[in-house]
C-alpha positions in Angstrom: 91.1 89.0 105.0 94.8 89.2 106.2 95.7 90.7 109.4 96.3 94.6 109.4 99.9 94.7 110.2 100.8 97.7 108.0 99.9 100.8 109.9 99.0 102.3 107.0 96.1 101.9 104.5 98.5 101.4 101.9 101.0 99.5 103.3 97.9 97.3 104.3 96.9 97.2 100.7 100.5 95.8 99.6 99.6 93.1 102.2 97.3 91.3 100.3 99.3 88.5 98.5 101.0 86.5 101.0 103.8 85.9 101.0 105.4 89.5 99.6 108.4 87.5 98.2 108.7 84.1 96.9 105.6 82.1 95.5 102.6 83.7 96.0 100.4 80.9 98.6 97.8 83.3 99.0 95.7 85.9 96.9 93.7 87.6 98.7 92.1 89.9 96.4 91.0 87.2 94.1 88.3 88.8 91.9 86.7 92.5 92.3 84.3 90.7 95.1 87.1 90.4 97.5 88.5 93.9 96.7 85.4 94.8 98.0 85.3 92.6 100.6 88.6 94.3 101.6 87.4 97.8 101.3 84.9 96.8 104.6 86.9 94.8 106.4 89.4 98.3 106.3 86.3 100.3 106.3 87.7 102.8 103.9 85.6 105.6 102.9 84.7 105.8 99.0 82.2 107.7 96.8 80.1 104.9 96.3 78.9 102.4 99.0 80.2 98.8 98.8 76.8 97.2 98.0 76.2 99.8 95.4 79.5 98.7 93.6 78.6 94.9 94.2 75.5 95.6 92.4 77.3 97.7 89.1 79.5 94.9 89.0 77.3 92.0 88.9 75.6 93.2 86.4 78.6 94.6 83.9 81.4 91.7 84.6 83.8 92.8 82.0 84.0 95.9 83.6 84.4 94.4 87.3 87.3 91.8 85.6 88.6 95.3 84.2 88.7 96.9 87.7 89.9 93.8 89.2 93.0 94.2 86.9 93.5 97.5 87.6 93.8 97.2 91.5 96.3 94.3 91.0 98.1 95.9 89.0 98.4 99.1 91.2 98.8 97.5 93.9 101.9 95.7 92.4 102.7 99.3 90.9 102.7 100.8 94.6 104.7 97.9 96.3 107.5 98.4 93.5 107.8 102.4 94.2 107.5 101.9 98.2 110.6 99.2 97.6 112.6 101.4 95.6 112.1 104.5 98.2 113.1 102.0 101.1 116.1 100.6 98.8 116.9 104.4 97.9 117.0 103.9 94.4 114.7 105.6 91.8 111.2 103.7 91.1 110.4 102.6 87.8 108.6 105.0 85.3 106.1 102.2 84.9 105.2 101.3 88.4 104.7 105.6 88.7 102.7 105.7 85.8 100.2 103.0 87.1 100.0 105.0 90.5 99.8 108.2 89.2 96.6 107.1 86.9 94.9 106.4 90.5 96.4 109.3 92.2 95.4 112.1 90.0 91.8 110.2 89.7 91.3 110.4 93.4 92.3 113.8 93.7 90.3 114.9 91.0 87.2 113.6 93.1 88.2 115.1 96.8 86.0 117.9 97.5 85.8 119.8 100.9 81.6 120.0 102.4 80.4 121.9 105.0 80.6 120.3 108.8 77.9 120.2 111.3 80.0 120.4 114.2 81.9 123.8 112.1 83.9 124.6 109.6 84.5 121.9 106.5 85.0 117.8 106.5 86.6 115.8 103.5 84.5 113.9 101.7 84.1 112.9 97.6 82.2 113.9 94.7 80.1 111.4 93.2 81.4 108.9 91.0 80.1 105.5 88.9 83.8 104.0 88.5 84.2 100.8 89.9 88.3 101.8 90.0 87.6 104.0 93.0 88.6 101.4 95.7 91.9 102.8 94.5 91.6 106.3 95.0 91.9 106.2 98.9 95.1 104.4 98.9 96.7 106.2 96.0 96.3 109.1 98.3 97.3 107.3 101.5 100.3 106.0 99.6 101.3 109.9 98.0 101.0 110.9 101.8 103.0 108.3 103.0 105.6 108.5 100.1 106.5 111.9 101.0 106.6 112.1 104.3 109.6 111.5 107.0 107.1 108.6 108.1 108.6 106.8 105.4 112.2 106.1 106.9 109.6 104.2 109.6 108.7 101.3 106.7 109.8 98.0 107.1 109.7 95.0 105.4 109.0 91.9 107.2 112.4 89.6 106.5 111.7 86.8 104.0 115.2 85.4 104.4 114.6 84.7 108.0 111.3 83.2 107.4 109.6 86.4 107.6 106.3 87.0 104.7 107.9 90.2 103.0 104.8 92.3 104.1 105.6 95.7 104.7 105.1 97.9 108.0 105.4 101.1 109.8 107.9 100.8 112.6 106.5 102.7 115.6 108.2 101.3 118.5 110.3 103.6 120.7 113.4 102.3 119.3 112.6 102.2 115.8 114.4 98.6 115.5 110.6 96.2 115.4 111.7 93.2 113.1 108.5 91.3 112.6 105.1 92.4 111.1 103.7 90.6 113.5 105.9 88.6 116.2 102.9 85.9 117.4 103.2 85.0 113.2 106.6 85.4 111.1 108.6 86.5 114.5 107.9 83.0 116.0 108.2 80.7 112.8 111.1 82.0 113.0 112.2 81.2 116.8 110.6 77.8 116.1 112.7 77.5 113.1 116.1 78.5 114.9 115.4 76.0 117.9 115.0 73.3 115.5 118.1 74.0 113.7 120.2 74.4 117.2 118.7 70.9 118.2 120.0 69.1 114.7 123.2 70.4 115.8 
């Protein structure tokens, strides 16, 4: 699974193909297995446990293939409206549509319970769809999306070497440049001390 550099569930989720821009080397989420294998590795909370939706989808593979779509294409969906709100510029009817479809499912199936410890907890109401890896990061994204923690974002620079993932900037000063300076931050040192030595 790649490294959790986005500080946010959906910014992690983004994360997946590496690198952001360019070719695709990576895929992480190869086949509705390794969505799943995702979901754990996050350990995001669904309606249905993980080995539950392993089982329903080895036994119906049309519909896991189906599902397996669907996540790929929301999660290209989500990176194109997050890239437009950091670009300031209005996201594509399209890419909302696709999120919306997740959105309005997940929300549909949040339901408040009672809490041992007092008053109520957040939890979901029972559901058989195998889509529902989407629902928490539709939610985390709509959160995200329109909240002032958005001018925080950043995208890790691809014309510097950088992957393209994006981030949430939490340093003091707001200026972090890297996802991750021990990866893309030194490539590209490494790179810029080869290129001062061939001078």
């Amino acid at each position: 699974m790649p490294e959790r550099v986005g500080g946010r569930l959906s910014l992690d989720f983004v994360n997946t193909i590496d690198p952001r821009s360019g070719p695709p080397s990576r895929e992480y989420l190869t086949d509705y297995d390794a969505v799943l294998d995702w979901c754990e590795a996050t350990d995001v909370s669904l309606p249905r446990s993980t080995s539950w939706l392993r089982r329903v989808a080895k036994q119906d593979a049309a519909a896991a293939a189906g599902a397996h779509r669907q996540v790929i294409a929301t999660r290209e969906a989500l990176f194109g409206v997050l890239e437009a709100s950091l670009s300031e510029r209005p996201a594509r009817r399209g890419d909302l549509a696709q999120l919306n479809a997740s959105l309005g499912e997940g929300i549909g199936h949040r339901s408040l319970a009672p809490d041992d410890r007092g008053g109520v907890r957040e939890t979901w109401r029972a559901s058989d769809a195998l889509e529902q890896v989407l629902w928490p990061v539709a939610i985390d994204a709509w959160d995200l999306l329109t909240e002032p923690e958005l001018t925080r974002v950043r995208q890790c620079p691809p014309v510097d070497g950088g992957c393209g993932w994006l981030f949430l900037d939490t340093s003091r000063s707001g200026t972090r440049r890297w996802c991750d300076m021990r990866t893309c931050g030194n490539r590209s040192k490494v790179r810029a001390h080869y290129e001062r030595q061939a001078h």
